[in-house]
VEXDREN-344005 format. One record per atom (N, C-alpha, C): x, y, z. Coordinates in steps of 0.1 Angstrom, whole numbers, plus 5000, padded with zeros to 4 digits. Layout:
XYZ...
//
This chain:
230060222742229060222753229160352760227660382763228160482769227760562778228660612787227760622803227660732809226660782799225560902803224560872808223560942814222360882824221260842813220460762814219360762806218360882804217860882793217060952793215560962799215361052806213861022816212361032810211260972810210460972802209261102810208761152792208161262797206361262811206361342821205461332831203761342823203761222813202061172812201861062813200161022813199560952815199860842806199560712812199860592804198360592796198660552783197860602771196360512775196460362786195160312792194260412798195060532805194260572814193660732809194560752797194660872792192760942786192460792784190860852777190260852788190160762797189360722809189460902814190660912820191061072829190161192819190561152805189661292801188361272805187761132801185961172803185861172814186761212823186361232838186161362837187561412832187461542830186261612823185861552815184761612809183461622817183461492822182061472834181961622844182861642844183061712859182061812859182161932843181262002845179762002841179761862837178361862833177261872846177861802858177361762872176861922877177662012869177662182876176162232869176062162859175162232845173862252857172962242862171762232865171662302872173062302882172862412893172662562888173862572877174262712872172562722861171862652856170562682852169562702861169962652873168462722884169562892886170162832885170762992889170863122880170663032873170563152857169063212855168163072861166563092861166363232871167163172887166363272897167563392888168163422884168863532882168263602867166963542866166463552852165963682852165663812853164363922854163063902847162363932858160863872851160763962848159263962845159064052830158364152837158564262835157864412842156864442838156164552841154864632834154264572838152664592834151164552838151264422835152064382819151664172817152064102830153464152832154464092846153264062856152464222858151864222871150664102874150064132856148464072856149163892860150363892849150563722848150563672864151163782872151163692885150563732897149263802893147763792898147563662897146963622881146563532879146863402884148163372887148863262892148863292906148563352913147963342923146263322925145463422915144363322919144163202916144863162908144563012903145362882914146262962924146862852935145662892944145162962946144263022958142762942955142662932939141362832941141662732940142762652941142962522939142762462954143662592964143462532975142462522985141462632980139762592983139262552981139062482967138462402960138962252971140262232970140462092975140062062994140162182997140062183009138362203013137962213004136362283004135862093002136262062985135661892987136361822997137161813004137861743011136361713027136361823032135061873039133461823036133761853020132361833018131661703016133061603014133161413013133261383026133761493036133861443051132361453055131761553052130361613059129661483052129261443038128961353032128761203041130261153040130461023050129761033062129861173069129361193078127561113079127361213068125961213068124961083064125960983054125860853051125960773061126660813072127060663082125760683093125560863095124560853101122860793096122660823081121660773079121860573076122760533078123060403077122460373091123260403103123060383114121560343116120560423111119060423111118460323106118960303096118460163082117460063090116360003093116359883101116559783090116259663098116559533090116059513077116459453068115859453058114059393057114259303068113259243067111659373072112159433080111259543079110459653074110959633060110859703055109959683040110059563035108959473030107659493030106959533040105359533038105559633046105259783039104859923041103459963041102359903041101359963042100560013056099760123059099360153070097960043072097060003060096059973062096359833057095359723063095559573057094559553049094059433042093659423029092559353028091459373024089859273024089659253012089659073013089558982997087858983003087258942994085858882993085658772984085258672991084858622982083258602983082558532972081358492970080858372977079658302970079058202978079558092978080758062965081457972963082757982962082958062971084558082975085458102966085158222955085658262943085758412948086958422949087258602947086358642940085558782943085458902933085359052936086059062945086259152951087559212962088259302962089059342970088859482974089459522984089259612993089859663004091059793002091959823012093259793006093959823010095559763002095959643004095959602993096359432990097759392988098059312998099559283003099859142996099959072983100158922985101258832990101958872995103058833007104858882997105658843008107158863003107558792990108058912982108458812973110358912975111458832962112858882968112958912952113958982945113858992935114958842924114958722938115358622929113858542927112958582934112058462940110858512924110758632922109858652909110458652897109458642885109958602874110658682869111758622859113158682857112358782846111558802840111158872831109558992840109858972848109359092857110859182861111359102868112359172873113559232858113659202849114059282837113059372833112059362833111459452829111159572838111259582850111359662858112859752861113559682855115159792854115059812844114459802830114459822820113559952817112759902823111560052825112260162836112260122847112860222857113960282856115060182857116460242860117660172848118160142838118760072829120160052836121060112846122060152853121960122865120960032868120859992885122059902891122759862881123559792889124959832888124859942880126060002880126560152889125160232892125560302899125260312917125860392922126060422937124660442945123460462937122560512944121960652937122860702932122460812926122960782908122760852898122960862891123061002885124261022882124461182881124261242864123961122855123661102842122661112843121561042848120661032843119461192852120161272861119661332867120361462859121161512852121561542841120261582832120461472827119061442814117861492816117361442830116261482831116161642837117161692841116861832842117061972825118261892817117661902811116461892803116161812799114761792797113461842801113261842814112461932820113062072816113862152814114562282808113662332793113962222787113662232778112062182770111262122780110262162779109162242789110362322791109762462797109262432811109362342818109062322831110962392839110562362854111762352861112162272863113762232866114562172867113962062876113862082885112961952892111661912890111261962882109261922879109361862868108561782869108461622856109061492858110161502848111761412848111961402862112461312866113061302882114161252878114461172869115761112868116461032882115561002889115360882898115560742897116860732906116960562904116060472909116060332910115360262919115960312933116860292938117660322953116560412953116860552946116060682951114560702954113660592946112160562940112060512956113160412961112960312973112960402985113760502985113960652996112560672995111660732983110660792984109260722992109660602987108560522993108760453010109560463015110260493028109960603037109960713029109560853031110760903040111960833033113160903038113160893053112860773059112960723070112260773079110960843078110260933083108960843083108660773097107660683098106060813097104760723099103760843099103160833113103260943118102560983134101161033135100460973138098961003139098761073141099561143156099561203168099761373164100161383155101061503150100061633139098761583136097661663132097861623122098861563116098961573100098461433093097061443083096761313078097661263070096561113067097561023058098261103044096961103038096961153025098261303026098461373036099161483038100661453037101061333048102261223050102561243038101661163029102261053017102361193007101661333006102461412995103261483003104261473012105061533021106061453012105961323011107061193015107061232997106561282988106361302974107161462968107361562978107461652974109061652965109261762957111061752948111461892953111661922965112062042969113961952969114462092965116162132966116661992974115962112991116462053000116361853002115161862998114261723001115461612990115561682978116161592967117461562971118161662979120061652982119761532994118461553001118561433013117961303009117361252997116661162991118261082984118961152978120761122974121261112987121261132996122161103008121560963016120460933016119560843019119760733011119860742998119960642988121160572988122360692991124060632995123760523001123160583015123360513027123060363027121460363015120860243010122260133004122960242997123760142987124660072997125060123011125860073016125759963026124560003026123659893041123159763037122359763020121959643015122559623002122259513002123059462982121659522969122259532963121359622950120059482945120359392949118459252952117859322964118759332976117759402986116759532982117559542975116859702973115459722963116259612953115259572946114159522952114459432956113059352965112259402976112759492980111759652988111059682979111759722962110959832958109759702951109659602952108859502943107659432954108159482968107259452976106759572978106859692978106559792984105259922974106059882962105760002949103859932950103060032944101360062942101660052930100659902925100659882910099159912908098260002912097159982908095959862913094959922915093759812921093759802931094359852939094659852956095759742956096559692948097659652952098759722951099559642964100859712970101659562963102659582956103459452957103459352942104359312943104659222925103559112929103459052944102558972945101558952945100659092952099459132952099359142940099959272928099259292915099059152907100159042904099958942898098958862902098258862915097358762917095858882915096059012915095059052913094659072896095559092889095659102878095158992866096258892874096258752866096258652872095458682886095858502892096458402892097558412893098658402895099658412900100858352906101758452914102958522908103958602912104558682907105658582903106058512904106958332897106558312887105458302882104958232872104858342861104958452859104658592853105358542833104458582829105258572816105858712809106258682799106558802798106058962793105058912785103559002786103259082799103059022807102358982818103159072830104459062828105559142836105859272831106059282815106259422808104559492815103559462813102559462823102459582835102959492844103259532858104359602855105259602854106159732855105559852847105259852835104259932831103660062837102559982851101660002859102660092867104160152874104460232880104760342879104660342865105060512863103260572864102360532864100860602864099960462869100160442885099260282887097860312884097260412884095460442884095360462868096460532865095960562851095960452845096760402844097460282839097060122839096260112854095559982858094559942848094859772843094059702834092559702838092459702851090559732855090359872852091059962847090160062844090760092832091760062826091660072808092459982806092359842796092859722798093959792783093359862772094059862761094860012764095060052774095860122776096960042785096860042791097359902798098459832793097959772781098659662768099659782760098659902757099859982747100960012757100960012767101960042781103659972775102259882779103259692779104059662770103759732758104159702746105459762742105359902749106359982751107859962762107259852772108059782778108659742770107859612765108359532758109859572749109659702744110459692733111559762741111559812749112659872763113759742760112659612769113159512772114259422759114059492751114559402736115759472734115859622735116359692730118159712739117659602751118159632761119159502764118559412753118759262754117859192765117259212770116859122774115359002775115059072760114358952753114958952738114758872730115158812715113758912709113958902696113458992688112158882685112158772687111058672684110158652698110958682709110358692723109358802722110058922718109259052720108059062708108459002701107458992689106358932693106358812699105358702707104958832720105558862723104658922739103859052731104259122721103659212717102359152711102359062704101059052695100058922707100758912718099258832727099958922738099358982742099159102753098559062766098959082777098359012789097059022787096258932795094658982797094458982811093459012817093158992828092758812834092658832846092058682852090258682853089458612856088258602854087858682864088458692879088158742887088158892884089358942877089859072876088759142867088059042856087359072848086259112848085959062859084259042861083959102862084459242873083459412873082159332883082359232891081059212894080959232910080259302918079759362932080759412933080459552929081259652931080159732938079159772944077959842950078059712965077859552962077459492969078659462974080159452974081359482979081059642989081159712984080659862993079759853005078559783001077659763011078359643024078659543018079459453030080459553037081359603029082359663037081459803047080659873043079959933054078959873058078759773061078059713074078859603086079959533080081059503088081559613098082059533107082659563121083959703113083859793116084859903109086059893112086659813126087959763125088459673116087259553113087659503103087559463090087059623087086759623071087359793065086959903073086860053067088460063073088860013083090160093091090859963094090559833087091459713088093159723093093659703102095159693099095659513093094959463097095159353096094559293082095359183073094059093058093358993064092058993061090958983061090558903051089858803048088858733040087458743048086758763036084958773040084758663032083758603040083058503025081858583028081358573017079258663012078958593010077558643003076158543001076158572984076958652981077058712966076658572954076258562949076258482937076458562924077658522919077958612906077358582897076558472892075758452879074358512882073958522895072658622900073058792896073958862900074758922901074559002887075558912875075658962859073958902860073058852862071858872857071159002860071659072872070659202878071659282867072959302865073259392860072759422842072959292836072459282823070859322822070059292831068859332830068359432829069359522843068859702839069159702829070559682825071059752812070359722797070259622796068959592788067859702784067159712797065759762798066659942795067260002797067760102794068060162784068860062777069360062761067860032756067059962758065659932751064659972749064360062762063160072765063260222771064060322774064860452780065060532772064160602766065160702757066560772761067460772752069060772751069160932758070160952768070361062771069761092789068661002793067960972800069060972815068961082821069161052835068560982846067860902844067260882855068460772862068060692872068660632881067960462879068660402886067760252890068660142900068160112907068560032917067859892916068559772918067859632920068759592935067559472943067559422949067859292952068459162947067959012944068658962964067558892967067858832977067058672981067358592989067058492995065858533007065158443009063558443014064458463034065658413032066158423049066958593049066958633034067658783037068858783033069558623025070758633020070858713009071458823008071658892995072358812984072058802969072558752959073058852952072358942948072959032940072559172943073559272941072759412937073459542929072559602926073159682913072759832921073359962925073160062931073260202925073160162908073160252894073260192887073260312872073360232864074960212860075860252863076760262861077460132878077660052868077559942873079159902884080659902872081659872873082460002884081759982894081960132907082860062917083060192927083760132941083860262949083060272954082760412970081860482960080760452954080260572944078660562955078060642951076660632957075660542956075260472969074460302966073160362965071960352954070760382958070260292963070560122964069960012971070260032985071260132990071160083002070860233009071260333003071360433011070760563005069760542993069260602990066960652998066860693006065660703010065060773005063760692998062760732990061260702997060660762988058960742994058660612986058060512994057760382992056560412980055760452985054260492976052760332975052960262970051760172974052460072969053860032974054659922977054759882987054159972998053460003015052359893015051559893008050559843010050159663015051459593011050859493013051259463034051859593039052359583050050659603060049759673053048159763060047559593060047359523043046859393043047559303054048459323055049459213063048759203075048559313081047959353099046759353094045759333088044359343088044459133085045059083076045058993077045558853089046658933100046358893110045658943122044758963119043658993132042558943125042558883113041358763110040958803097040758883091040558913076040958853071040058843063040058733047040658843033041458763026040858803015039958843003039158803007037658773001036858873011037158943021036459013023036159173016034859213015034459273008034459513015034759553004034859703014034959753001034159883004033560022996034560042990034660102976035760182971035060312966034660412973033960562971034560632975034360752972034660872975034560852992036060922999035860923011036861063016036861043025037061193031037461193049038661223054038761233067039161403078038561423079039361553090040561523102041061603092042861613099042861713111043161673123043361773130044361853127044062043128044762103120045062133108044962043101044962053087043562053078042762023084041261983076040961903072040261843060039461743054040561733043041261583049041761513033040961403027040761483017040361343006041161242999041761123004042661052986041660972974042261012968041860972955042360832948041860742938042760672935043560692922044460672914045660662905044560692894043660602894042660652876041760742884041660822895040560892896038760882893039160702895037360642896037460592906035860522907035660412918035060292912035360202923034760082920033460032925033260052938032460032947032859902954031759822961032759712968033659582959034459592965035359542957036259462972036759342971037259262981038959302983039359212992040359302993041759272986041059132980042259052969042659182959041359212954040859282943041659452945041359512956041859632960043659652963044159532963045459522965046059502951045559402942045759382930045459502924044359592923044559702914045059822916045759822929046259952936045660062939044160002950042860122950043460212965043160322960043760382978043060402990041460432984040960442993040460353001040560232996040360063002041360123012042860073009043860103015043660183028043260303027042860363036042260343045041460313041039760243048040360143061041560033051042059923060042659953073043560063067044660123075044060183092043260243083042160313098041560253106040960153097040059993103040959923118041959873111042759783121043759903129043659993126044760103136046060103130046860263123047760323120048860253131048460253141049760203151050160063152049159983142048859843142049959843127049759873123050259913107051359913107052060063117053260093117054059993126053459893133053959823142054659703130053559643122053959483116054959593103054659683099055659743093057059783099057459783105058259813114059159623116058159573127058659443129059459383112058659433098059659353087060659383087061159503090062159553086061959743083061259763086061459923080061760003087062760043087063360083101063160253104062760303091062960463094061060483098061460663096060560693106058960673098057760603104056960623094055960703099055660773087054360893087052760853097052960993105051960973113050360993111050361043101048561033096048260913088046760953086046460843079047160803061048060903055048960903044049760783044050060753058050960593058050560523051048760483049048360403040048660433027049360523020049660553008051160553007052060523017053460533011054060653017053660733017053960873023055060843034055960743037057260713050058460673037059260713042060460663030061360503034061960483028062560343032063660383022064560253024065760243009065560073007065560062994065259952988065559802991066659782998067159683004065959663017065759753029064759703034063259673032063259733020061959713013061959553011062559523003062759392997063359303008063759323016064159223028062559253038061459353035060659343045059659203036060059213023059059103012059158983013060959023022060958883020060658773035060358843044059558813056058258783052057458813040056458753036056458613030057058623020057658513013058458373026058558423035059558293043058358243055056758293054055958303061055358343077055958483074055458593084057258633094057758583092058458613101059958723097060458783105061058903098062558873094063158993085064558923082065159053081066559033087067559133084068659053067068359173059069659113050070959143054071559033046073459073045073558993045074759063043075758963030077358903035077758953049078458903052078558773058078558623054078758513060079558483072080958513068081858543082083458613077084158623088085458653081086058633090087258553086088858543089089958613087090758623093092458663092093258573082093558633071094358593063095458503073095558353069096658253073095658143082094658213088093758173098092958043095092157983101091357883096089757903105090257923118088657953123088058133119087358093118086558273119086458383131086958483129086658573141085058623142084258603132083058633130082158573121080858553127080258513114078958623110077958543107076758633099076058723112075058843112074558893120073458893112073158873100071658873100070458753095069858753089068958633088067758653089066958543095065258513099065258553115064458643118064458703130062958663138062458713145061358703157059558663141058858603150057758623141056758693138056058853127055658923128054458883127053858833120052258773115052458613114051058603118051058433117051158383104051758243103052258193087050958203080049358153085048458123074047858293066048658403079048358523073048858563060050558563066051358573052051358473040050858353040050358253031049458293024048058393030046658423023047358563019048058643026049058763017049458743005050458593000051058552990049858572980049058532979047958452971047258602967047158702977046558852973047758912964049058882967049958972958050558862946050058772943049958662931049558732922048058782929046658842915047558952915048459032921049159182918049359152901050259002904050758932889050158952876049658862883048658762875047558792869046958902874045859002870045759102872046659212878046959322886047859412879048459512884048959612881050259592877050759422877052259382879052059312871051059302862051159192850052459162835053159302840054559292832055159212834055659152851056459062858056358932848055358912847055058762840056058692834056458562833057158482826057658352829057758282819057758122822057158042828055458102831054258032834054657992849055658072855056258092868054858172877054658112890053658142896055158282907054158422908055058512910053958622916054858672926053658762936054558922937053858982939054659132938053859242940054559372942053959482946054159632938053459692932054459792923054259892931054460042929054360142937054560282929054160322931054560452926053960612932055160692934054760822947054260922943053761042950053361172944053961182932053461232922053861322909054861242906055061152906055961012901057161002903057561082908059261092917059760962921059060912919059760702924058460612916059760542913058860392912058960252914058360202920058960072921057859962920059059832920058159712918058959582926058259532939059259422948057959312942059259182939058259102943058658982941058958882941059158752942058558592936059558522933059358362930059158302941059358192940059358082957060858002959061558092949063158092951063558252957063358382952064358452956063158562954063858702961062958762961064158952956062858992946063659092941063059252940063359352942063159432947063859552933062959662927063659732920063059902920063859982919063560152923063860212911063060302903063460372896063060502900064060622895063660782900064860852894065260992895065861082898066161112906068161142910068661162924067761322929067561352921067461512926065861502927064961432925063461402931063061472918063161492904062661532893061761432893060461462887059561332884059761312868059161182875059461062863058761132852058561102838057661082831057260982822055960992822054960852821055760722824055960722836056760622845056160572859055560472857055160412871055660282875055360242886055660122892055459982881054159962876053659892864054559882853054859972852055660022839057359962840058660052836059859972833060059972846059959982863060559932871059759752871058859732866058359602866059159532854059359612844060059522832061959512837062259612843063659542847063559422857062459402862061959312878062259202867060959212856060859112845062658992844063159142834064559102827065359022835065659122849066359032859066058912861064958942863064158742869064358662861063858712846064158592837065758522838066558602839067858592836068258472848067558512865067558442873067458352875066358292865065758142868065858092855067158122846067657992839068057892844067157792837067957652841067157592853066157692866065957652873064657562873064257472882063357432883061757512883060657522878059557602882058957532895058957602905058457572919057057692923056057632929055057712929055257762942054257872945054557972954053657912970054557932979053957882990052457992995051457952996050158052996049157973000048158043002046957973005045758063001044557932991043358002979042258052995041958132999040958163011039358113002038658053010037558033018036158113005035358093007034658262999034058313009033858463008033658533016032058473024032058523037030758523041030258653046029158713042029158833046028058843063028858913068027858953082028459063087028059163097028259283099029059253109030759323112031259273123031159433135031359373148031459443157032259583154032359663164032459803164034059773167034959873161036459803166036559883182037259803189037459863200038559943201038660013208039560143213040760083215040759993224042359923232042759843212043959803218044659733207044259593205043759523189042459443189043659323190042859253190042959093194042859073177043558893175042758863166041558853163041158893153039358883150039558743143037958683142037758583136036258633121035858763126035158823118035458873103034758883096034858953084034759103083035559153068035259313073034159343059033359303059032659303041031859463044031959493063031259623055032359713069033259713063034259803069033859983071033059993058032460113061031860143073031060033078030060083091031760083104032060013105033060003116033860163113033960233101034760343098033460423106032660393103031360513109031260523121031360403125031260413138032360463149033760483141034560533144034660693144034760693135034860843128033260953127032560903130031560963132030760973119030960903111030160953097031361043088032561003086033461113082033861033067032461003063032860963043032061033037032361153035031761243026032661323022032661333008033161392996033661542998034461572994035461712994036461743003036761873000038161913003039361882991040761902998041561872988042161692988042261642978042861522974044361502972044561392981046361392977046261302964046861262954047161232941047661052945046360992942046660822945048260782939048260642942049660602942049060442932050160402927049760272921051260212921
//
């Protein structure tokens, strides 16, 4: 054993801890690594010379525009919001916004309370874009905007496109293409919150291409407006502005207006024809409108159509079917009928509420549309027929009721009009010996017969100042005595004359006057020939004071008119049967003188259906007019043929085609109707005796005959029937 010290163990780690201690060890300098590589970086030498320099230019301008750039949008989203929250602030209610029109809207209807006419901007009430048909409202994002529900109000794609586009077909960047959303379409029509001030010199028409222009400035504010849209209402609101608001053509404003004017109808019921349609109608409403080119119109539609297919939102069997039956119009829409006699109501109504309406309006008229297509088919007839092709001339018809109700009228030949020039109403012409049965009218009440007898010779009067006029008659013969049935039936002038002078020019102009003739009539003895002008409507409303037995009539056509919603009338008729001009048995023995006009007279064209029919033809210097009024014992019709520019006719008289359109019309008139004879009375036979000297003051009725009117002219005039001087050119 043995007792030495142990031996001591050597100073290491216990072999547990031995690996643990190294990877400590090892860790230690890894923890150092990152420092000593930033430190090796900044201790790195950059790179010298001009690359060194340029490289860290560059990296300065590139931090320098980063931080104007962000600080520049940061600003320009602030100015933005800005400018959004203020044009929000403005927004009014939605409900305000709905019916935009300055002017309100005049329906017409006829005698039977059938639309055929409108007039002024046509509102047919609110519709929302859930409330119209789902295939309207597709087809109007389909056409307009394809992204309406996707973007903000603006579309920066589709505004893109269209400036290209415009680029490229050589326009500028804003002319053409708009690349306009609905939102933005809805700004425009708004006018960008810019109501219109009367007050301010600036007209309508000026407003509305103000509220239209694509300036820079105008476009960045129409995008800031449209935001504001997106934020204030939901993308139906917006819709439903632009569906009440947008001009589809025909004077309608609105999905509701065009579908009831269009298709009678309302905008619910729309098919899908019918809807591709109307949306159609906004990119070009005038050009575009089915009343003025229906198969333009349809190729429109058809083009929708396939928008709509392509887009999903019709089947390939849908679009197929809407393509091959194409909307049509409604009967109303179709008709083209009183478009002249629509004009005339609207300028003879109260001008608040018809030319400057703010308020909708219904008129009922006296219009009858099967009267109506008879006056218009009848010119046209006699034109295509009887007109050599190429033929300017003009023609106007009259058709009215014996109290002055207008039925129909035609104020060219160019029929399907609206604001064009009326020759029935406002055209004044020289009557010519269409005058004449007004001279008989006044000689007939102050006691003349028809059967009384008067010279037809050469006669002759001195004009003060002017000299010795002679008139002549139309065939430049004479007859000698001839009665005065006879002298009115063959259109003699100097009878005419004779009468005119007989009973007194002031007697004349008076019962002429009292029918209706309102302008100024001629102060010599020429009155007896027509020589005063009229416009055809009062012509034929003065015929028809004969026809109703002496007593006078204003026409028109307005019945009465209400306020759309309303039920009483704010107005009714202003014209009618007025005061009484001549006694009934006068105008009765009148009828019976302008029967033989018919019947054996110079109007023997009129004739037809063994219809008893009285009438007056006329025709003026060197033939510059012609006409022929005259009447059944139903209605009374009135017709003008001429040249606006006063060219004369050739081989054209009163006898001639203004009697055969009288004809056509008429016939057309009295289909179907009963034949009723003419209220009149056969006179007496003449008794001949020499009557008294006329007196100076204004005569009384006579109970005398005039069989020798000559002496009463003698004794007036001194002996002033002798032959010469110059002749004015008879009338017939």
């Amino acid at each position: 054993m043995s007792d030495s010290p142990k031996r001591k163990r050597p100073l290491v780690a216990d072999k547990r801890n031995s690996g643990k201690a190294s990877r400590v060890a090892k860790k230690a300098p890894a923890k150092k690594a990152p420092a000593r590589r930033k430190a090796a970086r900044r201790s790195a030498p950059r790179r010298g010379g001009p690359i060194g320099w340029l490289s860290a230019l560059v990296r300065w301008v590139l931090r320098l525009i980063w931080v104007i750039t962000w600080r520049v949008t940061a600003v320009a989203l602030l100015l933005l919001a800005l400018a959004v929250g203020y044009f929000y602030t403005t927004l009014p209610p939605l409900e305000a916004l709905l019916d935009g029109r300055a002017r309100g809207s005049v329906t017409m209807l006829d005698r039977n309370g059938e639309v055929f006419a409108w007039r002024g901007d046509q509102f047919g009430g609110v519709v929302t874009a859930d409330s119209v048909s789902p295939h309207l409202k597709n087809a109007v994002i389909a056409t307009e905007d394809k992204r309406f529900y996707q973007h903000f109000g603006v579309s920066p794609r589709g505004v893109a496109s269209a400036v290209r586009i415009n680029l490229s077909e050589g326009r500028g960047p804003l002319s053409g293409h708009g690349g306009s959303t609905i939102t933005q379409q809805v700004a425009k029509l708004l006018c960008l919150g810019e109501p219109y001030d009367a007050t301010s010199g600036q007209t309508e028409r000026e407003y509305e291409a103000e509220c239209r222009r694509s300036s820079l400035k105008r476009k960045a504010k129409e995008a800031v407006y449209s935001m504001a849209m997106e934020a204030k209402y939901s993308k139906n609101d917006i819709l439903s502005i632009y569906l009440n608001r947008a001009y589809m053509g025909g004077g309608a404003f609105g999905a509701e207006a065009a579908a009831q004017r269009f298709f009678g109808k309302p905008a619910s019921a729309l098919k899908p024809a019918e809807g591709a349609m109307l949306a159609g109608l906004l990119t070009a409403p005038t050009t575009l409108s089915p009343t003025n080119n229906l198969d333009r119109s349809q190729n429109r539609a058809a083009t929708v159509i396939r928008l709509m297919q392509d887009q999903g939102y019709l089947s390939q069997a849908e679009a197929d079917k809407a393509i091959n039956n194409p909307a049509e119009l409604s009967e109303a829409a179709e008709a083209k009928a009183g478009g002249y006699f629509a004009d005339w109501v609207m300028s003879s109504g109260p001008e608040f509420f018809t030319r400057n309406t703010t308020e909708d309006v219904i008129i009922k008229t006296t219009l009858d549309q099967r009267i109506q297509r008879a006056a218009e088919e009848g010119l046209n007839w006699v034109f295509d027929n009887k007109v050599r092709a190429g033929s300017k001339a003009q023609a106007a018809v009259v058709i009215m009721s014996a109290d002055g109700a207008v039925r129909g009228m035609v104020g060219g030949r160019k029929t399907n009009v609206a604001g064009a020039f009326n020759r029935a109403s406002q055209a004044m012409r020289q009557t010519g010996s269409a005058f004449k049965p007004f001279i008989y009218a006044a000689a007939l009440d102050l006691g003349y017969s028809p059967n009384d007898l008067i010279e037809d010779a050469p006669y002759c009067l001195d004009i003060p100042g002017s000299g010795q006029w002679c008139p002549k008659n139309y065939t430049n013969s004479f007859k000698g005595n001839v009665t005065l049935t006879t002298a009115l039936k063959d259109s003699l002038n100097i009878p005419a004359v004779k009468v005119s002078e007989s009973v007194g020019r002031d007697i004349v102009s008076q019962v002429a006057t009292s029918f209706g003739i309102k302008s100024d009539l001629a102060a010599g003895p020429a009155l007896a020939l027509g020589a005063s002008e009229s416009t055809l409507i009062e012509m034929t409303g003065a015929y028809a004071g004969i026809l109703n037995g002496g007593s006078s009539v204003k026409p028109y056509g307005l019945v009465d008119l209400t306020l759309q919603g309303e039920t009483e009338p704010l107005m009714g008729t202003s014209g009618g049967i007025g005061e009484r001009v001549i006694q009934e048995d006068a105008a009765l023995q009148l009828v019976y003188m302008m029967e033989k006009v018919v019947s054996e007279g110079t109007g023997g064209r009129a004739k037809f259906g063994g219809r008893e029919l009285a009438g007056k033809t006329g025709t003026t210097q060197a033939n510059r007019d012609a006409w022929f009024i005259g009447f059944s014992a139903d209605y009374v019709a009135g017709v003008w043929m001429g040249y606006d520019d006063n060219t004369p006719l050739t081989g054209v008289s009163g006898g001639g085609l203004p009697t055969e359109i009288w004809h056509e019309v008429m016939v057309r008139v009295h289909e179907g109707m009963p034949n009723r004879p003419l209220p009149m009375i056969v006179p007496a036979p003449a008794v001949v005796e020499a009557p008294p000297a006329r007196q100076q003051t204004a005569p009384s009725r006579r109970q005398d005959p005039v069989s020798l009117i000559d002496q009463v002219l003698r004794d007036i005039f001194g002996g002033g029937s002798s032959q010469g001087g110059s002749a004015r050119p008879g009338n017939r």
